[in-house]
C-alpha positions as CSV (number, residue, x, y, z in Angstrom):
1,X,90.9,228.0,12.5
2,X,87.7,226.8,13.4
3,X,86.8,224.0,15.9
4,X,86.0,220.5,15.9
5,X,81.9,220.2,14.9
6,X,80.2,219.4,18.3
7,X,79.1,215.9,19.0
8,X,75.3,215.7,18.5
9,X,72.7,213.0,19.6
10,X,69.3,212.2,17.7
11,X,66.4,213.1,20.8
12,X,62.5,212.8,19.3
13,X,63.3,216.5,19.2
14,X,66.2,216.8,17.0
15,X,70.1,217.1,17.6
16,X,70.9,217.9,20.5
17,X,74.5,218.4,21.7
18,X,76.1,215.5,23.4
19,X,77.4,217.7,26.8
20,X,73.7,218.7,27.0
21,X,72.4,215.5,28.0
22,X,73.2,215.2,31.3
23,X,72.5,211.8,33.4
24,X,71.3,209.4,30.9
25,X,69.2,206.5,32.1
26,X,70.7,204.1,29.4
27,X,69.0,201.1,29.1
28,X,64.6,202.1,29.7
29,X,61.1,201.5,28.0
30,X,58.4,204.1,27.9
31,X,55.5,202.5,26.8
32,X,56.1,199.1,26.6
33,X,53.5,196.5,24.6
34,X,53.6,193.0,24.0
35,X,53.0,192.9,19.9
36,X,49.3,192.2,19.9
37,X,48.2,193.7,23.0
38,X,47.1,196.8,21.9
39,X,44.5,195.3,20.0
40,X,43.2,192.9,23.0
41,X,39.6,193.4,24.3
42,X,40.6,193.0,27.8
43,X,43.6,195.7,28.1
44,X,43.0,199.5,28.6
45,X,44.8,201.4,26.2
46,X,44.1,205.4,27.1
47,X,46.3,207.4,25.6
48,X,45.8,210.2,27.9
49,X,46.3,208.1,30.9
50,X,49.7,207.2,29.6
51,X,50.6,210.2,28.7
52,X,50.4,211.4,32.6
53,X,51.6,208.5,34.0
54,X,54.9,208.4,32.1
55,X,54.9,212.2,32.4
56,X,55.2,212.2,35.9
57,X,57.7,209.6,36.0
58,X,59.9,211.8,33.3
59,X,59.7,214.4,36.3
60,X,60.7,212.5,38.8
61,X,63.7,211.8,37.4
62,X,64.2,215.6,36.3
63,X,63.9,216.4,39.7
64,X,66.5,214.0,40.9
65,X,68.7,215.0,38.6
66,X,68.8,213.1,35.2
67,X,68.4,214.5,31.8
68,X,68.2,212.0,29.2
69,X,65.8,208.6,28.9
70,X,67.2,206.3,26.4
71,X,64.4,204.1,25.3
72,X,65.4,200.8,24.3
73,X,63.2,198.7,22.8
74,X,63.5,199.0,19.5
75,X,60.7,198.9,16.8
76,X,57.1,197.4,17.2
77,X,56.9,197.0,20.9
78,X,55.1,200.1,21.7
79,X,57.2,202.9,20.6
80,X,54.8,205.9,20.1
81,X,57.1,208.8,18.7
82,X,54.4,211.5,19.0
83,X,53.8,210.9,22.7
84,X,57.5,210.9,23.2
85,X,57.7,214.6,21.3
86,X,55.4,215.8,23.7
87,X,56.9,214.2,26.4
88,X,59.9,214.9,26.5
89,X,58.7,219.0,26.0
90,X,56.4,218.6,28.6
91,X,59.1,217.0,31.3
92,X,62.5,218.8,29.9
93,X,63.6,215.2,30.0
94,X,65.4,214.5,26.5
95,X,64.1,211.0,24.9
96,X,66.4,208.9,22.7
97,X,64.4,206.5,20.9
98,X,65.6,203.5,19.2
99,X,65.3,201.3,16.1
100,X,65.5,197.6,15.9
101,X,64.1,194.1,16.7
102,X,64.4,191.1,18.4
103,X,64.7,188.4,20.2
104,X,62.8,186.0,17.9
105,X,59.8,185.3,19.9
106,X,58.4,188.8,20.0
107,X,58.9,189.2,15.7
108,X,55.9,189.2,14.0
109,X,54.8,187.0,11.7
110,X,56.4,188.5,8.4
111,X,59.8,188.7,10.0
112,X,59.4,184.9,10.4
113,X,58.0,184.3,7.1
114,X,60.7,182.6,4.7
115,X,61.7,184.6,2.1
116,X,63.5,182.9,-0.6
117,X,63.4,179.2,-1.9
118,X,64.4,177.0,-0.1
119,X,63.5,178.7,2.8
120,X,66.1,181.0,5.2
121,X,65.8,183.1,7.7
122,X,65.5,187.1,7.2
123,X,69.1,187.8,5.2
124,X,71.3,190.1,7.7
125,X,70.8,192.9,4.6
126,X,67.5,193.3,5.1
127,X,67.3,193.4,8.8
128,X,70.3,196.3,8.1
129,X,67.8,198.1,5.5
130,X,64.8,198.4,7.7
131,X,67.3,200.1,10.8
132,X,69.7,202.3,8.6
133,X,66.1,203.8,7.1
134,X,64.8,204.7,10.6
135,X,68.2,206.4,11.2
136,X,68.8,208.3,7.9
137,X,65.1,208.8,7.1
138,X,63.6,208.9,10.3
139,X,61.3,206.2,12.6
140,X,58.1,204.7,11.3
141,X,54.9,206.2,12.8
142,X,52.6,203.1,11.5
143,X,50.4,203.8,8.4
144,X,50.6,207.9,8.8
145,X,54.7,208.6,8.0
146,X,57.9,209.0,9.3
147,X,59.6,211.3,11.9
148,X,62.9,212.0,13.3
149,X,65.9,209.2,12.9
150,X,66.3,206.8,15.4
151,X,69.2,207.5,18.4
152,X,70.2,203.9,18.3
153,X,69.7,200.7,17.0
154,X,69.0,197.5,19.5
155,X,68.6,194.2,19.3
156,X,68.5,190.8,21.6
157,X,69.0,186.9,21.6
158,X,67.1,184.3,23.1
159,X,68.5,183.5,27.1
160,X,68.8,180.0,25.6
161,X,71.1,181.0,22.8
162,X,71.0,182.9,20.0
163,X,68.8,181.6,16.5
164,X,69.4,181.8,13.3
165,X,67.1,184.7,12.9
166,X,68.9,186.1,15.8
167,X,72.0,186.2,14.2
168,X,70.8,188.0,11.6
169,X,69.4,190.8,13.5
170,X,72.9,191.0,15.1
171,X,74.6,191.1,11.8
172,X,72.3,193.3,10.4
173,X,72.3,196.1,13.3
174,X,75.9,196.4,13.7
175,X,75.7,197.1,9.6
176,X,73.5,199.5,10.3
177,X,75.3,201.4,13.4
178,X,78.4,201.0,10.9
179,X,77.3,202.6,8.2
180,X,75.4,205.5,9.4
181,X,77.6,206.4,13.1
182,X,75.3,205.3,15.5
183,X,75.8,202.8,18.2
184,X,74.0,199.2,18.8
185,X,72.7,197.8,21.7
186,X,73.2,194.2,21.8
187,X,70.9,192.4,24.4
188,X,73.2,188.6,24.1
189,X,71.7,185.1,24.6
190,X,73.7,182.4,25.7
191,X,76.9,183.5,25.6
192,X,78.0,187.3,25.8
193,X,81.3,186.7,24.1
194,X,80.4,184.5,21.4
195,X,77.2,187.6,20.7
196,X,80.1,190.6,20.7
197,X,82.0,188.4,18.2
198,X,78.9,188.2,15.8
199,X,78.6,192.6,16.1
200,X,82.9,192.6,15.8
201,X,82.6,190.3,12.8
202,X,80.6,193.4,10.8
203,X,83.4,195.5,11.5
204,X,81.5,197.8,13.8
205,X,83.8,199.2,15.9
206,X,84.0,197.5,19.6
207,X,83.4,201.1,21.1
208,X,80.3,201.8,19.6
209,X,78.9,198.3,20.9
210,X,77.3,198.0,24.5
211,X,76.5,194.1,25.7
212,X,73.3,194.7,27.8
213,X,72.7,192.2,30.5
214,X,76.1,191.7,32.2
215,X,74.4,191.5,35.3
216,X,73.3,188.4,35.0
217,X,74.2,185.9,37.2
218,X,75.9,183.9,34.3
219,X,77.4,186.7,32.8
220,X,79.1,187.7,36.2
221,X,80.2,184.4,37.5
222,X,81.9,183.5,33.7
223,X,83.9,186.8,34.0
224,X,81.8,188.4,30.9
225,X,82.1,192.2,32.2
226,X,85.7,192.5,32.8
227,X,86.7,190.4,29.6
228,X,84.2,192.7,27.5
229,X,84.9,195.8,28.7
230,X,88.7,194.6,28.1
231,X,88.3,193.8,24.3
232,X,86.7,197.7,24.4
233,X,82.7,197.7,23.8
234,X,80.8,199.1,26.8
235,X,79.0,197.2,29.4
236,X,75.2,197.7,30.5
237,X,74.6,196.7,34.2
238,X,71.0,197.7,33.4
239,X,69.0,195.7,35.9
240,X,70.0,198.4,38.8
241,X,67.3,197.8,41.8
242,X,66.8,194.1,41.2
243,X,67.4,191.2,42.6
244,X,66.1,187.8,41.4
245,X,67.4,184.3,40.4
246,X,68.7,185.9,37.1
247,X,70.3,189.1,38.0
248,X,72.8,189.7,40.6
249,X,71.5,191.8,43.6
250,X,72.9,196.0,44.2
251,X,75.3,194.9,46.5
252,X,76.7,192.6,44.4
253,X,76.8,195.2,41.7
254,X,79.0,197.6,43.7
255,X,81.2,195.6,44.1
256,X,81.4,194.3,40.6
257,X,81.7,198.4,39.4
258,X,84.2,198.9,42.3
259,X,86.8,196.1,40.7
260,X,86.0,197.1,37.4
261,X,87.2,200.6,38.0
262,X,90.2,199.3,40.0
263,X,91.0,197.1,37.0
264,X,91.0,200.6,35.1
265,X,87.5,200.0,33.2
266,X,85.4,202.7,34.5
267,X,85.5,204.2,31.0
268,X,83.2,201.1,29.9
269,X,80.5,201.0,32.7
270,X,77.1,201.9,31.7
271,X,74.3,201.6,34.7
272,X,70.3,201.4,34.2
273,X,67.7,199.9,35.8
274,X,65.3,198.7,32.5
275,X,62.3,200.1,34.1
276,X,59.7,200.1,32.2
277,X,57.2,203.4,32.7
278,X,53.9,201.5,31.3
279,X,53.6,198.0,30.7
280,X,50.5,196.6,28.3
281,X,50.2,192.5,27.4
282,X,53.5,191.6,30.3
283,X,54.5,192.2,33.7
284,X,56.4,196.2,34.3
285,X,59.4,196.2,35.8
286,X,58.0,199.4,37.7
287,X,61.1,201.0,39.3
288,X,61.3,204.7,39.1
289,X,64.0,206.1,36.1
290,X,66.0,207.5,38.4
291,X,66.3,204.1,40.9
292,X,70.6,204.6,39.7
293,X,70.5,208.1,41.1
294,X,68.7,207.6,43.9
295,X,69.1,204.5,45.5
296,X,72.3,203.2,43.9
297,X,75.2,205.8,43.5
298,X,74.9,206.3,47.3
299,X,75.8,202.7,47.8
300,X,78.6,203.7,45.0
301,X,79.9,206.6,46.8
302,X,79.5,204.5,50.4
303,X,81.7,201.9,48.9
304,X,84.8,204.4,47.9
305,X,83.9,205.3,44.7
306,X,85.3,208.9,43.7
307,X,82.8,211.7,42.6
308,X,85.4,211.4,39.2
309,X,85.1,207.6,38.6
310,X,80.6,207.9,39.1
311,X,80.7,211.1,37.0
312,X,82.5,208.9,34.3
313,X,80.0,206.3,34.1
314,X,77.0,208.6,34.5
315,X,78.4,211.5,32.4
316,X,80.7,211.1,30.4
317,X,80.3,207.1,29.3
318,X,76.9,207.7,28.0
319,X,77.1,211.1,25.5
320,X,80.2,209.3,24.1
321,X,78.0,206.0,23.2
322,X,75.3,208.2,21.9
323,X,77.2,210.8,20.1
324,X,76.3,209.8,16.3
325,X,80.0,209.7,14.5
């Protein structure tokens, strides 16, 4: 008898075996760039400069121990899949990339633009088209060709609730993590339940969802975490190392991980700190990748934590998400 197949991720680079990952920073933007920007007379754009300064953040975080550098944001907003091939040979740091799009303010115009009579928002099916072909065919590089299939597929509401366009997007990403075995990061609006229903309601298994944002203030005080990570999808504290009038501040986050692993839901905890590496049209949120490993595990392993229960949510948590089924 021969043994199961090994669980394999999509990096820039090709498959690559799930237990090879390492520490995955799950919730990050490389290059980052407001749609537009890159054509404004006013912003630098040097590629090589780039290229060194994510570089030596990629090391950094090598060096204090993390191997992977999921980047999250999606289609059109910067992703450069070349630079990311060299990167991530340059810095030993695997890069997933990802497909998808959203939240409705940052589509451009033609995703806006009503397509049928009378007018309707983007049908989910189309939305699902566009991702499942950067997954099975491989990622848009614009107006040259395609290269390797995306790791992921992601997608976000408006703060203020989800839009009809928005709900499309939803609908069509979980299609597309369905039907080709990847999973779907779900950024919610409003109302983090009500957004996991819209993913459930595709039939996209709850365990190959992650809500992103459940450290948010409003997410935290309405019990979102707990009651998500109860119904089974995985939850993103991904704003590790901030502290502002949205998100709930590092202390507050132990403590939220510490009950959640008491309430035995450690096997749901994702951590990040969505840093972005280089910002261009917006404000970076310019903490280092490896802020978790560095500045917040500590406080983890001050508060009680077991080496088991952080190696779980660092380790473990993470290649099972991205492991393509």
């Amino acid at each position: 008898m021969t043994g199961a197949a090994p669980r394999t991720v999509h990096t820039v680079l090709g498959p690559v075996p799930a237990d090879d990952l390492g520490v995955v920073a799950i919730h990050e933007a490389l290059l980052s760039v407001l749609p537009g920007a890159q054509h404004a007379y006013d912003i630098d754009f040097d590629r090589a400069e780039i290229f060194t300064t994510l570089l030596a953040k990629l090391r950094a975080f090598r060096a204090a121990g993390g191997g992977t550098v999921v980047d999250a944001t999606g289609m059109f907003h910067g992703r450069d899949v070349p630079m990311y091939e060299n990167l991530s040979r340059a810095s030993g740091v695997h890069i997933v990339a990802s497909t998808g799009l959203g939240p409705e303010n940052l589509l451009g115009g033609y995703f806006l633009t009503p397509q049928t009579n009378p007018p309707t928002p983007w049908p989910a099916d189309k939305f699902a088209d566009l991702f499942t072909q950067e997954i099975t065919e491989g990622m848009v590089v614009p107006r040259v060709e395609r290269r390797g299939p995306a790791g992921l597929v992601t997608t976000a509401a408006n703060p203020d609730g989800m839009t009809a366009t928005e709900e499309s997007l939803f609908r069509g990403a979980a299609r597309a993590a369905r039907d080709t075995g990847v999973a779907a990061i779900l950024r919610y609006g409003a109302d983090a339940l009500a957004d996991l229903d819209v993913a459930l309601g595709e039939q996209l298994p709850a365990d190959r969802i992650v809500v992103a944002g459940l450290d948010r203030r409003d997410a935290v005080a309405a019990g979102a975490p707990e009651k998500i990570a109860r119904r089974g999808a995985y939850i993103a504290l991904d704003h590790v190392g901030t502290d502002d009038e949205t998100h709930i501040s590092d202390t507050e986050r132990v403590t939220l991980v510490r009950d959640l692993v008491d309430a035995g839901l450690g096997h749901r905890i994702l951590l990040s700190s969505s840093a972005t590496g280089v910002a261009k049209g917006h404000p970076a949120n310019d903490l280092p990748y490896e802020t978790v490993l560095t500045g917040f595990v500590p406080q983890l392993t001050a508060a009680g934590l077991t080496d088991d229960a952080v190696q779980q949510i660092l380790l473990a948590n993470p290649q099972d998400l991205l492991a393509a089924r």
